[in-house]
C-alpha positions in Angstrom: 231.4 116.5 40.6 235.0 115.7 41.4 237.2 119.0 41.9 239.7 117.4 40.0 237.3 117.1 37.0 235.7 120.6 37.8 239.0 121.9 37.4 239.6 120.1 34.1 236.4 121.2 32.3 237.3 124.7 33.6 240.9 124.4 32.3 239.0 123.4 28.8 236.5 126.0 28.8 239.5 128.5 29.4 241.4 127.7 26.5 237.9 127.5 24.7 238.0 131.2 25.3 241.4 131.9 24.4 241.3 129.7 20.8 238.1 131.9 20.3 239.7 135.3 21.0 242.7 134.5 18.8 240.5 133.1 16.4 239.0 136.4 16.2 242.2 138.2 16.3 243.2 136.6 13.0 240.3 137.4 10.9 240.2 141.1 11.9 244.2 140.8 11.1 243.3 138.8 8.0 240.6 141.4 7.0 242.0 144.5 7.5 245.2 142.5 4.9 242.2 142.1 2.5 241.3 145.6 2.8 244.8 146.9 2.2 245.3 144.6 -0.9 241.8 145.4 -2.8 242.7 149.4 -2.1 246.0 148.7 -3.4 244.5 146.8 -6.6 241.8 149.8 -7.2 244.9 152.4 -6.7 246.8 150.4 -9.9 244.0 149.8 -11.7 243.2 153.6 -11.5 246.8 155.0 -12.2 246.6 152.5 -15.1 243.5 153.7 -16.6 244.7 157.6 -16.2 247.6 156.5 -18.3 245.9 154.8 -20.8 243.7 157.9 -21.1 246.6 159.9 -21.5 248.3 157.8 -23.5 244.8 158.4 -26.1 244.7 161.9 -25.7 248.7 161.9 -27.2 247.5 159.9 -29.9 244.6 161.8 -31.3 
């Protein structure tokens, strides 16, 4: 094989490596988002709950 071509499919496989690491840098990222977002959702629906409980226990 050429050297010129050698280096080429090296140069490729390189930034192969590289898409795939930041790839996988953006869907930890993207996860960890995900994570932060559903707690924040399950914190506000359980505040809204409490006050709708105390809300009830003002009524009766």
């Amino acid at each position: 094989m050429p050297k010129n071509t050698k280096n080429h499919l090296d140069h490729f496989k390189e930034l192969g490596n590289k898409e795939r690491m930041a790839q996988a840098l953006v869907n930890e990222e993207v996860k960890t988002i995900a994570q932060k977002v559903s707690l924040r959702i399950f914190n506000e629906i359980g505040e809204d709950n409490q006050d709708d409980e105390e809300n009830q226990k003002e009524k009766d």
